[in-house]
N, C-alpha and C positions, 0 to 999 in steps of 0.2 A: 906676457907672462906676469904673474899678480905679483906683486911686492908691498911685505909689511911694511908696515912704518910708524911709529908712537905720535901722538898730536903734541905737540909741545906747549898748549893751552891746557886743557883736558887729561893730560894720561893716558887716554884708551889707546888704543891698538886699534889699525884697518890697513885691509888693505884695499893697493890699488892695481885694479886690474882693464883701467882705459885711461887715457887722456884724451881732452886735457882733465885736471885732477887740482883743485885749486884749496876745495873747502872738507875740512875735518866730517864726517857724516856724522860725527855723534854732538860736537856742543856746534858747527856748522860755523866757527870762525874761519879765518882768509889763513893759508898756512904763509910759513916765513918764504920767503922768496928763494933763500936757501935752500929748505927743504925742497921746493918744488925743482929747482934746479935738478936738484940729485936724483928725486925721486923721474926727472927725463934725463936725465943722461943714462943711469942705470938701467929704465925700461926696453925689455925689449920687446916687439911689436908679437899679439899671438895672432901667426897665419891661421884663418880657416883649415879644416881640415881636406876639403873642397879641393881648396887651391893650392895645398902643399902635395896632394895628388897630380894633381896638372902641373906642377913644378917637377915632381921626381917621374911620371908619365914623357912630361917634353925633355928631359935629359935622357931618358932613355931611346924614345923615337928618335928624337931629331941629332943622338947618335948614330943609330942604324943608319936613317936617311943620308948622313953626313957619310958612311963609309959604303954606300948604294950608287952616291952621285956621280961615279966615272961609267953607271951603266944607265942613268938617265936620260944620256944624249944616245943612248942606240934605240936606230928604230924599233918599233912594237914589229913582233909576230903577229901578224895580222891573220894566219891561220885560226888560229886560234879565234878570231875574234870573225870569223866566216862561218867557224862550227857553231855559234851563238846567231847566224845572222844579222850580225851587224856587217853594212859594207865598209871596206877597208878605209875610202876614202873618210868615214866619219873619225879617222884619226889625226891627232894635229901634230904638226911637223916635229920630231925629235929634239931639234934646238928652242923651241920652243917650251916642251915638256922639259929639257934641263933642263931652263930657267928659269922654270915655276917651281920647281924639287928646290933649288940653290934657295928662293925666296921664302918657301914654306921650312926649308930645314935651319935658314938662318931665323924665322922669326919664332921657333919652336925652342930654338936654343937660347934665343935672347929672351923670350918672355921668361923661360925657366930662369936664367941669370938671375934676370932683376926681380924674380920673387923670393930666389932664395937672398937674394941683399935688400929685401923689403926697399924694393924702389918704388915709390907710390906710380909711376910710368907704367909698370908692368900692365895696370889696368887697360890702357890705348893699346899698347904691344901687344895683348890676349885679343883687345877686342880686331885689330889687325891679323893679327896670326889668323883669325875664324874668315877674315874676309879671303885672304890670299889661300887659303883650301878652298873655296867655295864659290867665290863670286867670277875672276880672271877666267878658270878652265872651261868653267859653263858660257861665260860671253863669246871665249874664241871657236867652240863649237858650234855655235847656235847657227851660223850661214850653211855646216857643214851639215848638221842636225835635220833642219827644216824641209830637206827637199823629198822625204819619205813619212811614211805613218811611223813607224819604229823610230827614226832619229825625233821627229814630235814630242812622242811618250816620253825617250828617255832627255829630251830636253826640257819637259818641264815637269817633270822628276827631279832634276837635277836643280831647274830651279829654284820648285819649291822645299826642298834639302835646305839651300843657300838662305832663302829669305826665313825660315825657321828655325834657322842655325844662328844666324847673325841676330834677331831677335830676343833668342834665347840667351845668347851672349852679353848681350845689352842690358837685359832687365838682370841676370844673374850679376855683373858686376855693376847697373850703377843702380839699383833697385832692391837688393836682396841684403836684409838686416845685417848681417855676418861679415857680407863684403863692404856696406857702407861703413860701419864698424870700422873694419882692419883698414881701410883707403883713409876713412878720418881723421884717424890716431896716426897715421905715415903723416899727412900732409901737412897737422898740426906742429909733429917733428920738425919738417923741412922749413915748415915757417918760422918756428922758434930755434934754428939752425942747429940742430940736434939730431938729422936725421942719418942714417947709418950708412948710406949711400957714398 
């Protein structure tokens, strides 16, 4: 969020609306070490709009999920999954399927945590969060998958989901102006021990 602030060489008025923040924009002297002090401690970081989306988005899912999780561990209706022609056997064991819900709803709740506490972490936890929906469920079907023309298709569907996803993820958080931006001004913080964390 911008914050005014007067130059104590100059007079003008600016504001600042990134760190780090060192030199006056208008006579471009070094400001007082004080000023800079204040003008980070007072700063607080502006989240993307992006990603305060996917913050109040993963509080809300990985609510649901979190109160869904005592019906993760029941086997699938596999009916249901006969009327679509998949054979049953392409399901993977119950205990299993909890334990990937417990791992996706924990890492859904914790990415949201630490973005809304502007934790510069959140970026690995997102880019985690997109691997454990996508990469674990597709690897433990893939024996189960291969032994038909339909488990094929929907296995490297499933694949190419996962590697287009985790890509997208990647270049969005360590390649995309907005989130380079909000990750450098976090980290900046933590190094100048001023981070909000």
């Amino acid at each position: 969020m911008a914050q005014s602030c007067i130059c104590p060489h100059c007079g003008n008025s600016f504001s600042v609306r990134e760190l780090p923040f060192t030199q006056c924009p208008h006579c471009g002297r070094e400001l007082p070490d004080a000023l800079v002090a204040e003008l980070e401690s007072n700063y607080v970081p502006q989240r993307p709009f992006s990603l305060s989306l996917q913050m109040y988005a993963g509080y809300i899912l990985g609510l649901l999920m979190l109160a869904a999780l005592p019906w993760a561990f029941q086997p699938v209706d596999t009916s249901i999954l006969e009327q679509l022609g998949i054979p049953p056997m392409m399901t993977l064991p119950p205990i299993l399927m909890g334990t990937l819900s417990v791992f996706k709803t924990a890492f859904l709740l914790l990415s949201s945590r630490q973005l809304h506490r502007h934790d510069p972490r959140s970026r690995m936890t997102l880019l985690l969060m997109v691997f454990v929906f996508t990469v674990p469920e597709t690897a433990m079907m893939a024996p189960m998958l291969s032994g038909s023309e339909l488990g094929s298709i929907i296995f490297a569907t499933s694949a190419i989901i996962a590697i287009l996803s985790l890509s997208f993820a990647y270049l969005y958080l360590y390649h995309w102006k907005a989130a380079l931006r909000y990750y450098g001004t976090l980290e900046y913080l933590r190094e100048r021990g001023r981070d909000r964390v």
